[in-house]
C-alpha atoms as a printed R data frame, in Angstrom:
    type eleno elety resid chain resno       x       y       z
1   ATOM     1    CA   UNK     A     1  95.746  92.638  97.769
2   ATOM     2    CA   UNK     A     2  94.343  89.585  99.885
3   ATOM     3    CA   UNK     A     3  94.364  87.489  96.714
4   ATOM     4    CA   UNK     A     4  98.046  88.338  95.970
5   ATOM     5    CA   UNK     A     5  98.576  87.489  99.753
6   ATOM     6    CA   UNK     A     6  96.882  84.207  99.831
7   ATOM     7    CA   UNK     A     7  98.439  83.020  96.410
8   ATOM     8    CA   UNK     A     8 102.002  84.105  98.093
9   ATOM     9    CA   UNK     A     9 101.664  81.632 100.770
10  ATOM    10    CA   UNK     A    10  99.738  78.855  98.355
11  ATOM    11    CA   UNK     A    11 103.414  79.142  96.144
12  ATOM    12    CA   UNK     A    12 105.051  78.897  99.421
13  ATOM    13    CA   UNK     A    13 103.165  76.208 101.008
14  ATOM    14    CA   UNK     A    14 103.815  74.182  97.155
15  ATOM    15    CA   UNK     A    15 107.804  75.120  96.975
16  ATOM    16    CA   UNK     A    16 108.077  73.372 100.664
17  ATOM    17    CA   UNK     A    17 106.264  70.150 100.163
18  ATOM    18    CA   UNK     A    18 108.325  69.816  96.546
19  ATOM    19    CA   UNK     A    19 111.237  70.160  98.623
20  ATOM    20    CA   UNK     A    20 110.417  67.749 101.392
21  ATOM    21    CA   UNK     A    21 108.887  65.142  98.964
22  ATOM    22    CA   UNK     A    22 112.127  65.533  97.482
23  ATOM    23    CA   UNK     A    23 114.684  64.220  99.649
24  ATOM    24    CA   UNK     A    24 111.588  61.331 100.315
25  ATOM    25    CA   UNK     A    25 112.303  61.021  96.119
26  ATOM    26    CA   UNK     A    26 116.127  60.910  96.436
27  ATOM    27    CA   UNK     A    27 116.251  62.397  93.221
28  ATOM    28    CA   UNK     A    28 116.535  66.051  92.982
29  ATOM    29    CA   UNK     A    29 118.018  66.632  96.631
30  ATOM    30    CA   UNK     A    30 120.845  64.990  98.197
31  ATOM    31    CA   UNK     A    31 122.335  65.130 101.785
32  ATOM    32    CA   UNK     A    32 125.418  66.660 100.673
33  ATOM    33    CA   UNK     A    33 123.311  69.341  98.951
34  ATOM    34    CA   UNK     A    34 121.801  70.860 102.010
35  ATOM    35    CA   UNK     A    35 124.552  73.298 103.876
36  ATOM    36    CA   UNK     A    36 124.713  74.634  99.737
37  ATOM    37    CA   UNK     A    37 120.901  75.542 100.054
38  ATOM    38    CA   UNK     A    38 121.495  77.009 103.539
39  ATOM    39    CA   UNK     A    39 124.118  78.914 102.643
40  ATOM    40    CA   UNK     A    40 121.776  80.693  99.651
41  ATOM    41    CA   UNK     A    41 118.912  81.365 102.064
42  ATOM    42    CA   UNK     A    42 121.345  82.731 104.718
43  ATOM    43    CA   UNK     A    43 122.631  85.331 101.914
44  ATOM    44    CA   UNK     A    44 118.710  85.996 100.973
45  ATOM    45    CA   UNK     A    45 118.011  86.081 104.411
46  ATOM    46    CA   UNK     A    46 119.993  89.230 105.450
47  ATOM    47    CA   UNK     A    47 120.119  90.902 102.317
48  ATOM    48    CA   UNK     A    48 116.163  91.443 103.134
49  ATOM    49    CA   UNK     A    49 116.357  92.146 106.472
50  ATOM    50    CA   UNK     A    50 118.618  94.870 106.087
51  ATOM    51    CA   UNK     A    51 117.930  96.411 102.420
52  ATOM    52    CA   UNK     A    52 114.032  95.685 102.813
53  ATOM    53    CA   UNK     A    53 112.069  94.911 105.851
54  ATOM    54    CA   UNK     A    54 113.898  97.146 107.997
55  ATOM    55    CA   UNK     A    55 114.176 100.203 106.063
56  ATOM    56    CA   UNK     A    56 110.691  99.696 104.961
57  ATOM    57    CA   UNK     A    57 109.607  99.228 109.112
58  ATOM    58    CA   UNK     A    58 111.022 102.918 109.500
59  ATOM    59    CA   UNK     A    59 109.967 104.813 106.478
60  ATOM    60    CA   UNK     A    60 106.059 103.070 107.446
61  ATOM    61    CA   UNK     A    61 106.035 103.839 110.957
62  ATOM    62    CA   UNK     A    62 107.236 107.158 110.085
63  ATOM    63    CA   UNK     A    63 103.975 107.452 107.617
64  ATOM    64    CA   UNK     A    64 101.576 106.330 110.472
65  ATOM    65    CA   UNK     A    65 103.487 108.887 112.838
66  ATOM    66    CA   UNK     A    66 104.543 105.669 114.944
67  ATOM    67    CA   UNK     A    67 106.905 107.716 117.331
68  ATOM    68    CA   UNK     A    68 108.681 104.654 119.320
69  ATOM    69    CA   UNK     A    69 111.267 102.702 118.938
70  ATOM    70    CA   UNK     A    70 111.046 101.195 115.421
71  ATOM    71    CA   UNK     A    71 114.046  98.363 116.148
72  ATOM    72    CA   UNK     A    72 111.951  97.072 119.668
73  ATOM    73    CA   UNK     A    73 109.870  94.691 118.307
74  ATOM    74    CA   UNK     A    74 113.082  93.660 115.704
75  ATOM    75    CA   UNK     A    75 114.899  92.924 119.110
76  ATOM    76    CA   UNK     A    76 111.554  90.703 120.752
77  ATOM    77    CA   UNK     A    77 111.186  89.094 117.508
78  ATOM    78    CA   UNK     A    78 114.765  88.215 117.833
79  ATOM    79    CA   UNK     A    79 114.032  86.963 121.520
80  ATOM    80    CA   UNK     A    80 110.494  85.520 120.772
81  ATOM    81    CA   UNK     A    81 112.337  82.918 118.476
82  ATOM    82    CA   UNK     A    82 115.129  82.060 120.804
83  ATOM    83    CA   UNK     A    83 112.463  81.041 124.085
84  ATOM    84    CA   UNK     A    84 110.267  79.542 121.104
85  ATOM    85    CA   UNK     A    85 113.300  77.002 120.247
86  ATOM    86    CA   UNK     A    86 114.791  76.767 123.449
87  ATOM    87    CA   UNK     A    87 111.526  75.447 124.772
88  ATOM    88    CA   UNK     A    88 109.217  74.157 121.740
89  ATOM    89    CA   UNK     A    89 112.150  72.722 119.562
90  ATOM    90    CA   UNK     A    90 111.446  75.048 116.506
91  ATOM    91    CA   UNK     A    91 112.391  76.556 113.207
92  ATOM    92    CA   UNK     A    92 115.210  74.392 111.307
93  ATOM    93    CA   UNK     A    93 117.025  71.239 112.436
94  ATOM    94    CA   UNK     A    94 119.388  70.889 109.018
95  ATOM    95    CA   UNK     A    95 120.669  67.436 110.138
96  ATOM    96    CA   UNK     A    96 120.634  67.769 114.032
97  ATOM    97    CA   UNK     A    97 117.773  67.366 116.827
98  ATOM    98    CA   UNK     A    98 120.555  69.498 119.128
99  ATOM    99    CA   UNK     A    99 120.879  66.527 121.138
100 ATOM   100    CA   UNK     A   100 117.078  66.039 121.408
101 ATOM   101    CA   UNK     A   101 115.102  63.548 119.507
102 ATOM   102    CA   UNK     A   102 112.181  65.992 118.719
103 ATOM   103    CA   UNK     A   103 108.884  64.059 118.320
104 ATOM   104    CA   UNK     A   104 106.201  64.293 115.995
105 ATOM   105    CA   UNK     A   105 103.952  66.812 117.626
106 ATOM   106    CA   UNK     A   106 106.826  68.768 118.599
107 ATOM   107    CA   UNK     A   107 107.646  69.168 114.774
108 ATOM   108    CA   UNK     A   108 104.001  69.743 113.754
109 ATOM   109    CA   UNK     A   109 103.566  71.996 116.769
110 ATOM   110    CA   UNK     A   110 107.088  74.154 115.435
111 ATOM   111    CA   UNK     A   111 105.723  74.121 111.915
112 ATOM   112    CA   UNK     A   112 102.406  75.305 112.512
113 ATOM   113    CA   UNK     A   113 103.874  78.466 114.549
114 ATOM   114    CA   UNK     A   114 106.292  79.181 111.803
115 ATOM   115    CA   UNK     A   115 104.700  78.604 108.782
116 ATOM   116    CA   UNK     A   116 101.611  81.198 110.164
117 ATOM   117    CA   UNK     A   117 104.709  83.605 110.982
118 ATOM   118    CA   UNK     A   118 105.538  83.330 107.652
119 ATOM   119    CA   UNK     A   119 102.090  84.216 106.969
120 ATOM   120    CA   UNK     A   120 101.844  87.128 108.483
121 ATOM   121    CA   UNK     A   121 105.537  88.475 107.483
122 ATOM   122    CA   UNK     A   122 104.291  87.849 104.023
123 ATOM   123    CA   UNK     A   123 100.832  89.740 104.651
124 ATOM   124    CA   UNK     A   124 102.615  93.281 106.344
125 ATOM   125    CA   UNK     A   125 105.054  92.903 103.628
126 ATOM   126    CA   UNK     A   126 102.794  93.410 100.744
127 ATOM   127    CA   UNK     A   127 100.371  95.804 102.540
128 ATOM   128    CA   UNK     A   128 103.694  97.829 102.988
129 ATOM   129    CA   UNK     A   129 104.798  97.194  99.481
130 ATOM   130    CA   UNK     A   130 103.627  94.873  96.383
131 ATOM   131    CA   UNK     A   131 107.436  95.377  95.314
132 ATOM   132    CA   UNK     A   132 108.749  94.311  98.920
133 ATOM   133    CA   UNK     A   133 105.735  91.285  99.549
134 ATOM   134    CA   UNK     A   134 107.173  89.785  96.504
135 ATOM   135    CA   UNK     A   135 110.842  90.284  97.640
136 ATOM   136    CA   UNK     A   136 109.787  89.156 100.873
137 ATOM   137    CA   UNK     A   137 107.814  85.574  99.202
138 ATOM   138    CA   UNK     A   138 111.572  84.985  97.510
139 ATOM   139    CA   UNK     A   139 113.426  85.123 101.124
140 ATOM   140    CA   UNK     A   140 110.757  82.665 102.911
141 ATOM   141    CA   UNK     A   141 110.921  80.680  99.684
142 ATOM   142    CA   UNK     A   142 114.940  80.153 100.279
143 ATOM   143    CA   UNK     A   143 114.916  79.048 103.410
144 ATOM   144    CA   UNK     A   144 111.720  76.885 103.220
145 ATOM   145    CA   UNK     A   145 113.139  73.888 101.146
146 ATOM   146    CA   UNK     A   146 116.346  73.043 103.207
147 ATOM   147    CA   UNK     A   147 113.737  73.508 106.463
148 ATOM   148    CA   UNK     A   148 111.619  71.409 105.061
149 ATOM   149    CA   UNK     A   149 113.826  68.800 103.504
150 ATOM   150    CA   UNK     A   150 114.621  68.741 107.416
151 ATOM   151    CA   UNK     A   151 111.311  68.235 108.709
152 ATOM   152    CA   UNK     A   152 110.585  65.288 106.288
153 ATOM   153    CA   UNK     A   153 113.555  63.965 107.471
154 ATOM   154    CA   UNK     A   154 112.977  64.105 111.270
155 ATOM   155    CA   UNK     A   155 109.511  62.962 110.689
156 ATOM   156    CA   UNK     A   156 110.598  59.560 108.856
157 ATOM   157    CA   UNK     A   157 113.102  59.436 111.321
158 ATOM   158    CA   UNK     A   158 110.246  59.542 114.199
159 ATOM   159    CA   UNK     A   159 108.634  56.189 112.470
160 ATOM   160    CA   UNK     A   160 106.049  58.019 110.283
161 ATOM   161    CA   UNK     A   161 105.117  56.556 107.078
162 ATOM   162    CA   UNK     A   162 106.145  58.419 104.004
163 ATOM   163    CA   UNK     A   163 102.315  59.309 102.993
164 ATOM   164    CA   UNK     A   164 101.806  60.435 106.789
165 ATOM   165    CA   UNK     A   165 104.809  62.560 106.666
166 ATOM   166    CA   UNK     A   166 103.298  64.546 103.084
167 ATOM   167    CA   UNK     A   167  99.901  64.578 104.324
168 ATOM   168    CA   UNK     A   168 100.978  66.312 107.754
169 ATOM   169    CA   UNK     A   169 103.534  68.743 105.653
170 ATOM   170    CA   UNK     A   170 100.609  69.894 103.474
171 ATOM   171    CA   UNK     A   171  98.406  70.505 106.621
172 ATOM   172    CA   UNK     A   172 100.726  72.283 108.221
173 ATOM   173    CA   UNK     A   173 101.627  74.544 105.420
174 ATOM   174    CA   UNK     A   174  97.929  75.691 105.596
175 ATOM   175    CA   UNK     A   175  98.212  77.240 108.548
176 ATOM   176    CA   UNK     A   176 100.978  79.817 106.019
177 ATOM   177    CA   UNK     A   177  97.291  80.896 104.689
178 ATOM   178    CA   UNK     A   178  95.558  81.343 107.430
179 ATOM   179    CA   UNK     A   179  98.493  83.753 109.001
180 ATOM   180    CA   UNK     A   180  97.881  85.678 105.349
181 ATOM   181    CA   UNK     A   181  94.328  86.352 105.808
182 ATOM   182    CA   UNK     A   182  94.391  86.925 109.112
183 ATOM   183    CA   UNK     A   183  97.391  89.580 108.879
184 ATOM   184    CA   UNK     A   184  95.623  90.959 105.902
185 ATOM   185    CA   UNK     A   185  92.288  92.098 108.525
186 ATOM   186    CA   UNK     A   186  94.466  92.639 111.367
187 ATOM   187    CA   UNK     A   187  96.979  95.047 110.235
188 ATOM   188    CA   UNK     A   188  93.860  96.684 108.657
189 ATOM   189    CA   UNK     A   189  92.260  97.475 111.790
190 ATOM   190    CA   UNK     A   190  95.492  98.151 113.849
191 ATOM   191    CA   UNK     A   191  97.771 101.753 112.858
192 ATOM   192    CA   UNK     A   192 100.825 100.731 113.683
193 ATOM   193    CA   UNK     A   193 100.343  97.258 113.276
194 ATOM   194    CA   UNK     A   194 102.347  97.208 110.319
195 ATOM   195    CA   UNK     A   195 105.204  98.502 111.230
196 ATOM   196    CA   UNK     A   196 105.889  96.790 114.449
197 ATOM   197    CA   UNK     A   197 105.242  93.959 112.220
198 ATOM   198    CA   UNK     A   198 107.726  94.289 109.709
199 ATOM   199    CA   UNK     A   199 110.140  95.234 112.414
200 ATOM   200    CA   UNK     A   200 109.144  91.914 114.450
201 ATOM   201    CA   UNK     A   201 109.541  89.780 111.273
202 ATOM   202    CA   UNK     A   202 113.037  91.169 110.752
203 ATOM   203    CA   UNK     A   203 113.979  90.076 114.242
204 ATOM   204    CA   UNK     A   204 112.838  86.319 113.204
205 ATOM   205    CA   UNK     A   205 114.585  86.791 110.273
206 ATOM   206    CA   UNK     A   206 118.002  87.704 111.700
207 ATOM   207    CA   UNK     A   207 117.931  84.974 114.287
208 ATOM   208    CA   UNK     A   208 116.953  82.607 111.648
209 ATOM   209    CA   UNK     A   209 119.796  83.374 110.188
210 ATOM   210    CA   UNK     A   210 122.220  83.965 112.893
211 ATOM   211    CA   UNK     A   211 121.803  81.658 115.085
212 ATOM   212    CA   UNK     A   212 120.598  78.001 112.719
213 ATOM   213    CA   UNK     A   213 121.595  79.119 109.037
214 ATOM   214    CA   UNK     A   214 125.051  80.647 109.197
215 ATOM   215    CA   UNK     A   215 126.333  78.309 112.436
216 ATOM   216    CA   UNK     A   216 125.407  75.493 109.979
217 ATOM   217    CA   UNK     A   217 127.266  76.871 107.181
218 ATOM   218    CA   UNK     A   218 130.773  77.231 109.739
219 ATOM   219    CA   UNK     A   219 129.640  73.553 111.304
220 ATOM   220    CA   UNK     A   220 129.954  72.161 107.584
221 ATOM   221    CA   UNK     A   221 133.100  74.077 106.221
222 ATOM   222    CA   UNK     A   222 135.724  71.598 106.668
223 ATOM   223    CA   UNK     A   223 132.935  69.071 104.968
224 ATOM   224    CA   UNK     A   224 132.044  70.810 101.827
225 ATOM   225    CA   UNK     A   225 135.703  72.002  99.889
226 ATOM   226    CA   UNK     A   226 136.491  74.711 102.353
227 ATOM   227    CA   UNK     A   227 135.279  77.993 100.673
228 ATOM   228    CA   UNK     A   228 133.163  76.053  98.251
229 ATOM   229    CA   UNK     A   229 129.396  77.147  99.991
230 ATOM   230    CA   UNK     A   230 130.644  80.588 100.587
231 ATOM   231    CA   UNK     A   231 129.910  80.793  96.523
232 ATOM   232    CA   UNK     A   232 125.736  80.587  97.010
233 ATOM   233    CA   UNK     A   233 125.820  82.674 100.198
234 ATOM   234    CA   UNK     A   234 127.156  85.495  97.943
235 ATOM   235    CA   UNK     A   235 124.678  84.654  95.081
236 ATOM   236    CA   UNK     A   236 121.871  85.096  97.608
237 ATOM   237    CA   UNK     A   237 122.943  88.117  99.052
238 ATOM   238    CA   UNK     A   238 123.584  89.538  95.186
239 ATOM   239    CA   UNK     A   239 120.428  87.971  93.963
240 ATOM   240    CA   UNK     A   240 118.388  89.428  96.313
241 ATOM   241    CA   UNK     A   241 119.945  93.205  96.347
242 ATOM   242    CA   UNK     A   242 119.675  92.866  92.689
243 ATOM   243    CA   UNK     A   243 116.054  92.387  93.098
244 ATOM   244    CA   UNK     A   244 115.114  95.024  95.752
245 ATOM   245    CA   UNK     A   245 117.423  97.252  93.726
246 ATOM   246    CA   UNK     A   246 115.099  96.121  90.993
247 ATOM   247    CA   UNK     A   247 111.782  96.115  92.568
248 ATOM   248    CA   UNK     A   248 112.373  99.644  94.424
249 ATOM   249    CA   UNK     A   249 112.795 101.509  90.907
């Protein structure tokens, strides 16, 4: 299980440099393309919040015999995040610093903390469930290139040099790894570890979603044909009940 856990977050760690060396590229990525990619991982986003991690955060803490409050640490997760950005200038910036010009360590700083999130969302996930750790690697995966694609751009933006700006990407997608091991031995040792963890990941997910992702989408809509990026928000959400539908059998 620690293998598939580490090689999770090595595919991860590879899908978001090929995204951010992308837009560095011009050639796969354009500017234009960006609120289309948000809108996809919004629609992954929720569908596995609400069809996997959740549902899956009950029925575990119900086989551990977990008797609190299963949506508590959804709800700190959810808070966690917002004092995390508010403060540390976190998670995505898809074309706007919020009136801030973040600088480099604060970029590095907010990638190091999320990406080892991401680690240890992906390591409860597939000690849950293989099925939902794989679901799970698919919903990071959509919403790591456009945050990425960010990053690189904030970071060539902030006067780093373009080899700089891979080299520190790379770095900080280690730390993905490290939050996989270290989940992997933690949530081990700990009963209800996973299910508190699940649960807290779902909070991260939803304000991921609801409070950068989808306000993104509504900030764009007169920019991108109206209803046009409404289309890959639906795919997502389709593609990814499809899957769990899939995955669950």
């Amino acid at each position: 299980m620690l293998t598939a856990i580490i090689l999770a977050n090595v595919v991860i760690s590879m899908i978001s440099l090929v995204g951010g060396i992308s837009i560095l590229s011009k050639k796969i990525f354009s500017k234009t393309s960006i609120p289309y990619l948000v809108a996809f991982a919004a629609g992954v986003i929720l569908t596995t919040v609400f069809f996997d991690l959740l549902p899956e955060a009950m029925h575990t803490s119900e086989a551990v015999g977990f008797e609190g409050n299963i949506f508590a640490p959804a709800f700190i997760g959810l808070l966690v995040s917002f004092f995390i950005e508010r403060f540390v200038l976190w998670f995505h910036h898809h074309e706007s610093t919020h009136g801030i010009k973040p600088t480099i360590f604060l970029i590095t700083f907010g990638d190091f903390i999320h990406n080892f999130i991401d680690g240890l969302a992906i390591a409860a996930t597939f000690l849950a469930n293989p099925s939902l750790g794989i679901a799970t690697t698919v919903a990071i995966a959509a919403h790591e290139i456009p945050q990425e694609i960010s990053d690189f751009s904030l970071y060539i933006h902030s006067g780093l040099s373009k080899t700089k700006t891979i080299l520190l990407n790379l770095f900080s997608a280690l730390t993905a790894i490290a939050g996989g091991i270290i989940g992997f031995y933690f949530l081990n040792s700990v009963k209800y570890g996973l299910p508190l963890l699940l649960s807290f990941s779902a909070g991260i997910f939803i304000y991921i979603a609801g409070s950068d992702l989808i306000p993104g989408l509504h900030k764009h809509f007169s920019e991108q044909r109206k209803w046009v990026q409404t289309i890959p928000f639906i795919l997502g959400i389709i593609l990814m009940y499809l899957l769990i539908t899939f995955l669950h059998k």
